[in-house]
C-alpha positions in Angstrom: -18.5 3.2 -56.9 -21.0 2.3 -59.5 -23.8 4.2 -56.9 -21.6 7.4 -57.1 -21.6 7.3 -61.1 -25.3 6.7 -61.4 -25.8 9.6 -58.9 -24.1 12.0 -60.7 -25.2 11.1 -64.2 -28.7 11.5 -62.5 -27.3 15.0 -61.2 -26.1 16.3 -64.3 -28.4 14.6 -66.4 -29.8 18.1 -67.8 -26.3 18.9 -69.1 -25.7 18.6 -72.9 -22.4 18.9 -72.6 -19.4 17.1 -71.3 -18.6 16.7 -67.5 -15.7 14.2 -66.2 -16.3 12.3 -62.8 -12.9 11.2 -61.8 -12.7 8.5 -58.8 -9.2 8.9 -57.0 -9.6 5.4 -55.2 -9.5 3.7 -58.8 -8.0 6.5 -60.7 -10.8 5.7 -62.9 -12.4 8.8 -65.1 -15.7 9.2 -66.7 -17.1 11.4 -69.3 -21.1 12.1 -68.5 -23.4 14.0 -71.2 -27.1 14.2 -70.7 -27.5 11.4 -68.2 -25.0 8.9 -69.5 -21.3 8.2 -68.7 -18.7 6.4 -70.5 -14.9 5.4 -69.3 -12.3 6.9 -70.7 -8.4 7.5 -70.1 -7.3 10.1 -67.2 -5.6 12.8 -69.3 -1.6 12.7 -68.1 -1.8 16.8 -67.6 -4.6 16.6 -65.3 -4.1 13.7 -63.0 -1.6 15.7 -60.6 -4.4 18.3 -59.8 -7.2 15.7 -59.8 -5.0 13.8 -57.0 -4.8 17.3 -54.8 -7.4 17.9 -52.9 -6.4 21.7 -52.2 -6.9 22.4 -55.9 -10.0 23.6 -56.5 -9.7 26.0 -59.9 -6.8 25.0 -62.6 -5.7 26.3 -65.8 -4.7 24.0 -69.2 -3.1 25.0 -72.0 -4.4 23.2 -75.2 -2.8 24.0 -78.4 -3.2 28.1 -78.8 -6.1 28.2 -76.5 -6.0 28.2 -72.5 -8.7 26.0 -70.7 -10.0 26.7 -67.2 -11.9 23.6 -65.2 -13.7 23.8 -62.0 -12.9 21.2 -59.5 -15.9 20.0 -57.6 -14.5 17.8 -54.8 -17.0 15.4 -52.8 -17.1 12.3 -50.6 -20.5 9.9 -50.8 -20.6 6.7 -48.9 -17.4 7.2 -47.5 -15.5 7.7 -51.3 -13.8 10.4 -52.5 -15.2 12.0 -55.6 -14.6 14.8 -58.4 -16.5 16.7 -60.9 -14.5 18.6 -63.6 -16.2 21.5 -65.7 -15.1 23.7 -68.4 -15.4 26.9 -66.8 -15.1 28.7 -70.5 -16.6 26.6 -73.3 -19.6 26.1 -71.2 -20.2 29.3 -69.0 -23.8 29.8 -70.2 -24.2 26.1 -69.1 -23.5 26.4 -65.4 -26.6 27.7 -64.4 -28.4 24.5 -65.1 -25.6 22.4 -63.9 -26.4 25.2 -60.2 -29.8 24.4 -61.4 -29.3 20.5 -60.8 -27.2 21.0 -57.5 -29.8 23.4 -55.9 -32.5 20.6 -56.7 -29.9 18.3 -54.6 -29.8 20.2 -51.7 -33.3 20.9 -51.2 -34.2 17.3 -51.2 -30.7 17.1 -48.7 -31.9 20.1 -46.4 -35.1 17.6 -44.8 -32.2 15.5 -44.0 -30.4 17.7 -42.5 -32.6 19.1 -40.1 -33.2 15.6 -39.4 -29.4 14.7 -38.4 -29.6 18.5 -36.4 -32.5 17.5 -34.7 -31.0 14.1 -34.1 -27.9 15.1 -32.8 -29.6 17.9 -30.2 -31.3 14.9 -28.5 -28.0 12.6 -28.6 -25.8 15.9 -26.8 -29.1 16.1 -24.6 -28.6 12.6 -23.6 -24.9 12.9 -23.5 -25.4 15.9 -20.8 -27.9 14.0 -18.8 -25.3 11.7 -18.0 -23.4 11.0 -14.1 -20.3 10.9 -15.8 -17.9 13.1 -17.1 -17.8 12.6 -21.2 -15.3 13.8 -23.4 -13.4 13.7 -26.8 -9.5 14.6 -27.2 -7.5 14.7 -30.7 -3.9 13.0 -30.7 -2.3 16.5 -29.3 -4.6 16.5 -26.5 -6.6 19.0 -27.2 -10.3 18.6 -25.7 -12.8 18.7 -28.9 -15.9 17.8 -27.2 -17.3 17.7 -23.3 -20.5 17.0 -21.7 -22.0 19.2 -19.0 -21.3 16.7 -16.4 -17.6 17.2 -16.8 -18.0 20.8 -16.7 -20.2 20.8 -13.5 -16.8 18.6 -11.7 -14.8 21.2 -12.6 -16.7 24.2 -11.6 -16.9 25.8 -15.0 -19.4 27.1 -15.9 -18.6 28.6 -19.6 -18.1 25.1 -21.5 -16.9 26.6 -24.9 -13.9 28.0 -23.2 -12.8 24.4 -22.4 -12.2 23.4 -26.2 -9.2 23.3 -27.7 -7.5 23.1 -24.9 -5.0 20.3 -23.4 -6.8 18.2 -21.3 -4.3 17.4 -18.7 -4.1 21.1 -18.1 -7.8 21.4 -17.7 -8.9 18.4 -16.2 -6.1 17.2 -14.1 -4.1 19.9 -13.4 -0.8 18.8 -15.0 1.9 20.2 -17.3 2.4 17.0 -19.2 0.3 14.2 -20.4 -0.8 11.8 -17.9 1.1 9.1 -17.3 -1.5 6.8 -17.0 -2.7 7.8 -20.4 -3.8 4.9 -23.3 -3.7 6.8 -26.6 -0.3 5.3 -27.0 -1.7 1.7 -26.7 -5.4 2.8 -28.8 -3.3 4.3 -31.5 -0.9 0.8 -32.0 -3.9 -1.4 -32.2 -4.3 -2.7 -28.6 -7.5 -3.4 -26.6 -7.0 -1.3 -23.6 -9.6 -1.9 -20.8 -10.3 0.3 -17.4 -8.1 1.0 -14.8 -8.5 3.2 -11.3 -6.9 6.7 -11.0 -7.0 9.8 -8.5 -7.8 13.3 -9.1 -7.4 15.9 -6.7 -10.0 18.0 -5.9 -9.8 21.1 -2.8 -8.2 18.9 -0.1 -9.8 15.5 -1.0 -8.4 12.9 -3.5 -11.6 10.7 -5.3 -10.9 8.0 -7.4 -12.4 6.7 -10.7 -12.7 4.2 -13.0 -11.2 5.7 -16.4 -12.2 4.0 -19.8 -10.8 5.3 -23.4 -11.1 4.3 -26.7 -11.3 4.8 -30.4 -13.4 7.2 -32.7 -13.1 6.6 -35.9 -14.5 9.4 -38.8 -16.6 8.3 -41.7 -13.7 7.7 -43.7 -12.7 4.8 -40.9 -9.7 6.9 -39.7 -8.7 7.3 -36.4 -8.4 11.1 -35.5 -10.3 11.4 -32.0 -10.2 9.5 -28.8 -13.0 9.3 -26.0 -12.8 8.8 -22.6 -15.2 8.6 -19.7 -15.1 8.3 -15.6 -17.2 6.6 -13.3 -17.0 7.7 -9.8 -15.5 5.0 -7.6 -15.0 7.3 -4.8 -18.1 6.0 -1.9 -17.1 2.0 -2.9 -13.0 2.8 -2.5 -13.8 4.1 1.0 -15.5 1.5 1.9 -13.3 -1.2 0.5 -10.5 1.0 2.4 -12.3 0.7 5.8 -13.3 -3.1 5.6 -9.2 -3.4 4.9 -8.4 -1.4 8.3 -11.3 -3.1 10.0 -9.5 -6.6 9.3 -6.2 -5.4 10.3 -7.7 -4.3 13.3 -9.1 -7.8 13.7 -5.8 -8.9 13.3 -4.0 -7.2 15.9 -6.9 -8.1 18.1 -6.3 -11.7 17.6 -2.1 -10.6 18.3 -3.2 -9.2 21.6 -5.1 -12.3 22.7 -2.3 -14.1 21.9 -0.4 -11.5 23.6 -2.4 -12.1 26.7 -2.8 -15.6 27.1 0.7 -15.6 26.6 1.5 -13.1 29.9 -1.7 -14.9 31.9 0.6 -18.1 31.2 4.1 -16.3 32.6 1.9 -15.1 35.5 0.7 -18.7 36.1 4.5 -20.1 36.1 5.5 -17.1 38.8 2.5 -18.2 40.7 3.4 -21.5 40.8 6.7 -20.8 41.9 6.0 -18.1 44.6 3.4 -21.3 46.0 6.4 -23.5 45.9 8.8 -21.3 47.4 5.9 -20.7 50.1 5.8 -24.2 51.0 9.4 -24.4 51.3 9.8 -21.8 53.4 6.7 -22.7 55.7 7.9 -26.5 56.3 11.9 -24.5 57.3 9.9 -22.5 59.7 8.3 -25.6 61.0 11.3 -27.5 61.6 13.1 -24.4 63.1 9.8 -23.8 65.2 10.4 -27.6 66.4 14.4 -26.9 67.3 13.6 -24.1 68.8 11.7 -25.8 71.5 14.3 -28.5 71.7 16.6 -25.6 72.7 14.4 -24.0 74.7 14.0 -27.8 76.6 17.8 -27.9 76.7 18.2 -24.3 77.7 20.8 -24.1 74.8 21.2 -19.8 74.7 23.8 -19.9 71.8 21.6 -21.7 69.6 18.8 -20.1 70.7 20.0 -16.5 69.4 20.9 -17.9 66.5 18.0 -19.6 65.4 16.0 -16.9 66.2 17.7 -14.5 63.9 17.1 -17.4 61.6 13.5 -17.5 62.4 13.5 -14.0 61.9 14.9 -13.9 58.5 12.5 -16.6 57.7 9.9 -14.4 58.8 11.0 -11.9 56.6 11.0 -14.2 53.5 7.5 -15.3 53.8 6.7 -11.7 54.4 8.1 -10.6 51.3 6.7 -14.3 49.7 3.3 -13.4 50.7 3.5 -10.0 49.3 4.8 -10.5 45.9 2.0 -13.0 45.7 -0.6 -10.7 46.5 1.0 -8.4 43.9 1.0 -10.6 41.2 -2.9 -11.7 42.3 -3.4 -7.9 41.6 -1.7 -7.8 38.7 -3.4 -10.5 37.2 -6.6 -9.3 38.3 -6.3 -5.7 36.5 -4.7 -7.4 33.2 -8.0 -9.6 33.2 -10.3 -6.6 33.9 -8.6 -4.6 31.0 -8.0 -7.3 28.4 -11.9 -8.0 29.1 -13.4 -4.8 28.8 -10.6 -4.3 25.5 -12.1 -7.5 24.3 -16.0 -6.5 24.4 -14.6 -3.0 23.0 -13.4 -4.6 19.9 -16.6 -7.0 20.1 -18.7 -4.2 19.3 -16.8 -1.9 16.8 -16.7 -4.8 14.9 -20.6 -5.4 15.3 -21.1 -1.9 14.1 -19.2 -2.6 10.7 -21.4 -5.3 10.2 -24.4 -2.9 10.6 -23.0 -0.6 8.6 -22.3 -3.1 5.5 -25.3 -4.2 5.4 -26.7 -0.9 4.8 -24.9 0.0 2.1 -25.4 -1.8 -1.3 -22.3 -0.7 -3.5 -20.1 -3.7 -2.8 -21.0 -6.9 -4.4 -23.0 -9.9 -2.9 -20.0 -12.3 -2.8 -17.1 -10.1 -1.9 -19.8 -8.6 1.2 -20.9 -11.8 2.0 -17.2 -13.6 2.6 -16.1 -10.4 4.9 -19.4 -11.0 7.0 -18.4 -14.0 7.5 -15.2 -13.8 8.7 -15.7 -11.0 10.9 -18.9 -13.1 12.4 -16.6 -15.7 12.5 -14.3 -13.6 14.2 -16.7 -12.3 16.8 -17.9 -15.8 17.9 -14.3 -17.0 18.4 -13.6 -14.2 20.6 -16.9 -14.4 22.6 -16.3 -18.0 23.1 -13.0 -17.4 24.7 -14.4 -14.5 26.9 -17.3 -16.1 27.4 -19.7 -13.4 26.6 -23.2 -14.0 25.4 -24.3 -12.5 22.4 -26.9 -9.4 22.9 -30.5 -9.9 22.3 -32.6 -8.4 19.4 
């Protein structure tokens, strides 16, 4: 405060005559002649005009006469300030007092083309960004973009995006997002990034959206930023490495799968074999009564027991081929599961080829999926027993 008094008594230093300074923070009010100030009481008529900043120009009455002040209004360092002048008593006086304030500006206009100068290479920077940049006010309304934004939306005329409600523009809505933070930035809360989708033609990409506060120079809050980085390439690729290992998966289901069936096959071999024996040793010891009937010229028995040797003949017939059947059977499901299993052996070898060409997934998180999809791959070549190609 005591920097903005001993500014303007520097200002106004040239005037003779009185000029109030009146600090609404404080309420305190100052009367300045030639360079010096002084504190005095804030007249009671005054203080409701002083207090409104649309008042600009204001009439008091003052006995039989009518007195007219200008109200210079001003912020410096961030406090609010004004200058009061008797537009009547001391008319002939303002041009010294313009006089002063010209002699302010000048030394001010360096400054200013500083700041412009300044702030063209901070938008030039802004637009050289990968990312779209942009400022919204609390109703939405877009108040600042940088080119990149307007290059992902194809337009090419960026003033024509101000001012206007950035779900409409940007995403294509009819009401605010719903995964919106100005809710959460305006009650106080640290909000920090999160993933979303945005249509674009017939594809979907996906970002990683950041917001957060801007404050003005009087430390309100009256404009929020936001920023997206494009996730699109590393989501893909996250997305495949996910299908990959459910692919893995049901790989590892089929073998079970198969080892499974090989085992039923096993068991129906086994019994087939059994049955074979059984029948072979009947057909024995009816080939042995049969010649015991033949030696006893027995012709009853014999037609009988050759329609039993003939039904036994027919059994080991139909033995014999349902075990050649399931030899077959087993044989294809081995060819198939096999040439299935080197299949999947090299898909999976050319996901590892393709990983580790690509750099946009981290060390550790690329490093533990190569190593259980090598692990993976060994297993399964260990149980097919195939050898692993040459470099």
């Amino acid at each position: 405060m005591n920097t903005i008094i001993s500014k303007v008594s520097m200002l106004l230093r040239e005037c003779a005559f009185p000029v109030y300074l009146y600090l609404p923070e404080t309420q305190d009010f100052y009367q300045m002649v030639s360079g010096q100030h002084e504190k005095i009481p804030v007249p009671q008529t005054m203080i409701q005009y002083l207090d409104n900043s649309e008042v600009y120009f204001q009439s008091f009455k003052k006995g039989d006469n009518l007195m007219t002040f200008y109200f210079l209004r001003f912020t410096q360092e961030g406090s609010k300030a004004v200058i009061m002048i008797n537009s009547d008593k001391h008319r002939k006086h303002l041009s010294s007092i313009a006089k002063s304030f010209y002699g302010v500006l000048n030394d001010s206009e360096e400054s200013v083309k500083v700041l412009r100068r300044s702030r063209t290479k901070m938008m030039k920077l802004i637009d050289g960004l990968k990312m779209p940049l942009f400022s919204v006010s609390s109703d939405y309304l877009i108040l600042n973009v940088n080119k990149e934004l307007a290059n992902f939306l194809d337009i090419s005329d960026i003033p024509s995006m101000i001012n206007k409600k950035c779900y409409e523009v940007i995403h294509g809505r009819t009401e605010p997002c719903a995964f919106c933070r100005m809710a959460e930035i305006i009650s106080g809360e640290n909000v920090g990034s999160q993933n979303i989708e945005i249509p674009k033609g017939s594809d979907t990409l996906h970002f990683e959206h950041h917001m957060f506060p801007v404050y003005d120079q009087t430390g309100d809050l009256n404009e929020f930023g936001e920023f997206m980085i494009d996730i699109t390439e590393n989501f893909r690729m996250v997305e495949s490495i996910e299908k990959y290992k459910e692919r893995v998966k049901n790989f590892q289901k089929a073998e079970v799968d198969k080892m499974n069936e090989m085992g039923e096959l096993k068991r129906a071999y086994k019994d087939l074999e059994k049955n074979y024996d059984e029948v072979f040793l009947k057909n024995r010891k009816m080939s042995k009564a049969l010649e015991k009937l033949f030696a006893d010229n027995n012709v009853n028995e014999l037609i009988r027991l050759r329609q039993e040797n003939k039904d036994v003949k027919n059994k080991l017939v139909r033995s014999a081929t349902a075990l050649k059947n399931f030899q077959n059977t087993l044989e294809l499901q081995q060819e198939r599961y096999n040439e299935l299993s080197k299949k999947t052996v090299y898909q999976l070898e050319r996901l590892i080829n393709t990983v580790n060409k690509k750099s946009v997934v981290s060390d550790k998180e690329l490093g533990t999926l190569l190593k259980m999809i090598t692990d993976e791959i060994k297993s399964i070549r260990k149980h097919l027993k195939i050898e692993a190609p040459q470099d």
